[in-house]
C-alpha positions in Angstrom: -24.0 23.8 -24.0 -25.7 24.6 -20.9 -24.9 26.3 -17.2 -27.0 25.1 -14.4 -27.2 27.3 -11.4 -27.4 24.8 -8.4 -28.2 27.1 -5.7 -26.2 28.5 -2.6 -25.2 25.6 -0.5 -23.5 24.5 2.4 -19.6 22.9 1.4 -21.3 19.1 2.4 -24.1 20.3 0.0 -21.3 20.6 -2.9 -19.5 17.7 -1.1 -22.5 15.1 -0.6 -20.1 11.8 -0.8 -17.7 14.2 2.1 -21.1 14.2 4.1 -21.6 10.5 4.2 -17.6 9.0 4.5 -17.4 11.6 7.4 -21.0 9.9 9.4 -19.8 6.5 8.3 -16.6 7.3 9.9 -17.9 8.8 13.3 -20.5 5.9 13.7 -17.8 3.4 13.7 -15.7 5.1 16.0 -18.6 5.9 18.0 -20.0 2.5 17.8 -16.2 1.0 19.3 -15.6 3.6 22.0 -17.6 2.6 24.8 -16.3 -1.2 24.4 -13.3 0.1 24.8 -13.9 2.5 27.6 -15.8 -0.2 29.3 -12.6 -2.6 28.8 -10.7 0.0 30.6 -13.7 0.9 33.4 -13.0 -2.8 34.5 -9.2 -3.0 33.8 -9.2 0.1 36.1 -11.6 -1.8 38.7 -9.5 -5.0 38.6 -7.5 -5.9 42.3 -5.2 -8.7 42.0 -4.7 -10.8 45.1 -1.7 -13.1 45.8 -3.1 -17.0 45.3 -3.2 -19.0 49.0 -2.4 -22.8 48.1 -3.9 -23.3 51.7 -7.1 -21.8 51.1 -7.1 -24.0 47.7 -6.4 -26.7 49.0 -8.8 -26.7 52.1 -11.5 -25.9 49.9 -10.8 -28.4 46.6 -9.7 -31.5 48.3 -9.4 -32.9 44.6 -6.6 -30.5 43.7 -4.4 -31.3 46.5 -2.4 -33.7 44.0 -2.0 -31.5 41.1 -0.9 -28.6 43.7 1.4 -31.0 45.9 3.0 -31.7 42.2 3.0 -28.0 41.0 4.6 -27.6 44.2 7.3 -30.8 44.4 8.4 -29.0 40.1 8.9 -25.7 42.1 6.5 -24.1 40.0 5.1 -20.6 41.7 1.9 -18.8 41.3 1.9 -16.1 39.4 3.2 -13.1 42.2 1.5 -9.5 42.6 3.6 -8.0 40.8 3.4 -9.9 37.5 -0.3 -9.8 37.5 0.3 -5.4 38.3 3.2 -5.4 35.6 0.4 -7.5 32.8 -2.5 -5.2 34.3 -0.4 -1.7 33.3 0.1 -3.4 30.0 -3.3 -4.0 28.8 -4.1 -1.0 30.0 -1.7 0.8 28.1 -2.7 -0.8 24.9 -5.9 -0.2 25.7 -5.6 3.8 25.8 -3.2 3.6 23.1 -6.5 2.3 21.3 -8.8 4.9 22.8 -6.4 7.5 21.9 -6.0 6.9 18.4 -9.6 6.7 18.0 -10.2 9.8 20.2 -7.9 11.1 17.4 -9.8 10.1 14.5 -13.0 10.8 15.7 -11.9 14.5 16.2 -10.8 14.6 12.3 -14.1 13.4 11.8 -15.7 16.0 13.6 -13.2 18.5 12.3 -14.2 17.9 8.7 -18.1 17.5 9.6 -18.0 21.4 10.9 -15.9 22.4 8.0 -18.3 20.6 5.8 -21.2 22.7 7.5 -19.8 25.9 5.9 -22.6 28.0 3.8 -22.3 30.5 1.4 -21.3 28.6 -1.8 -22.9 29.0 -5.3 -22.4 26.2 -7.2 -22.6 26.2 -11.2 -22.8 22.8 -13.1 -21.3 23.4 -17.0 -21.6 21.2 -19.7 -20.6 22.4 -23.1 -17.1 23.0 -25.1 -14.2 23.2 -23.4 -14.3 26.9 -25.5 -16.9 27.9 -24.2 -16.0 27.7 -20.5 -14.3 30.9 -20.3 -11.2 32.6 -21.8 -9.6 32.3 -18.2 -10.4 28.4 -17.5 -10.4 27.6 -21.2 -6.5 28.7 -21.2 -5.8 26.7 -18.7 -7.6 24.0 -20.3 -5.7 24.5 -23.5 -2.7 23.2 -21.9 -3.8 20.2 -21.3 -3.5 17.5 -24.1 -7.5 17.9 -25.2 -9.4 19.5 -27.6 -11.2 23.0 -27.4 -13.6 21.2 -29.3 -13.9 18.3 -26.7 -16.8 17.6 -24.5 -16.4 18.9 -21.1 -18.3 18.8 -17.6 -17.3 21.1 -14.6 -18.8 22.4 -11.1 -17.8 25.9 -10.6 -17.7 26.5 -6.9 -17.6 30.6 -5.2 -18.4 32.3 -2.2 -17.9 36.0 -0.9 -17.6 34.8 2.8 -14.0 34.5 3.7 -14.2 32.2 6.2 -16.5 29.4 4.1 -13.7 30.4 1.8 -11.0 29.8 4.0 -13.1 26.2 5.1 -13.3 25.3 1.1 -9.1 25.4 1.0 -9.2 22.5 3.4 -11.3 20.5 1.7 -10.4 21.6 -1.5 -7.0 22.4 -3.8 -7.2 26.1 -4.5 -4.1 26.6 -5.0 -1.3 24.9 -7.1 
């Protein structure tokens, strides 16, 4: 059986996979924001205009037909308002979007700065599940195993309450 001392480490140094979901997750979000902001930037910029079947018609003599039609069927353009009322709806979805990613991106960022906490010795054990320690191996004897089974554990501690505090987050410490 053997005990491996791994050093002091940061939380993301005990948590390497917590490390790389968490920059996966702000690139992605980072990658989509400014298309959406951009969407919005011209959204924002947009002025509708009420259509002029004169000025249409003056200038493309070959749609005079279609628009004397359109016209004869009482069909109407589209008015100011209905272009306004489909212009507050896009943007709406569109900061519903920004928003939610806004919101994920902050988890992100929450968890990267909680993952940056220092101060935690790590032990790797690999031996008997005896051997781990009267106070570990009781609990363990609860369990439906063997003291006499292989086992592997990390042992994580700190004396700094606050990288302690940040470890609770991340981890279950407490049933």
């Amino acid at each position: 059986m053997t005990a491996t001392y791994l050093g002091s480490l940061s939380i993301g140094g005990a948590l390497p996979g917590g490390v790389a979901v968490g920059a996966a997750g702000a690139t992605g979000i980072n990658a989509a924001l400014p298309t959406l902001l951009d969407q919005l930037a011209a959204l924002a910029g947009f002025v509708p205009s009420p259509v002029s079947f004169t000025a249409q018609i003056a200038g493309l003599n070959a749609m005079i037909t279609g628009l004397q039609a359109s016209i004869t069927l009482g069909l109407v353009p589209p008015s100011v308002d209905l272009q306004l009322a489909e212009l507050a709806a896009m943007l709406a979805a569109l900061q519903a979007q920004v928003a939610s990613i806004e919101l994920q991106l902050a988890i992100i960022t929450d968890f990267a700065g909680l993952l940056a906490a220092a101060g935690v010795h790590a032990v790797a054990f690999e031996g008997v599940v005896g051997a781990l320690g009267a106070e570990v191996a009781g609990v363990l004897a609860a369990l439906p195993i063997s003291q006499l089974d292989p086992a592997h554990a990390v042992v994580l501690a700190t004396t700094v309450p606050a990288t302690w505090a940040a470890m609770s987050q991340i981890f279950k410490v407490s049933p």
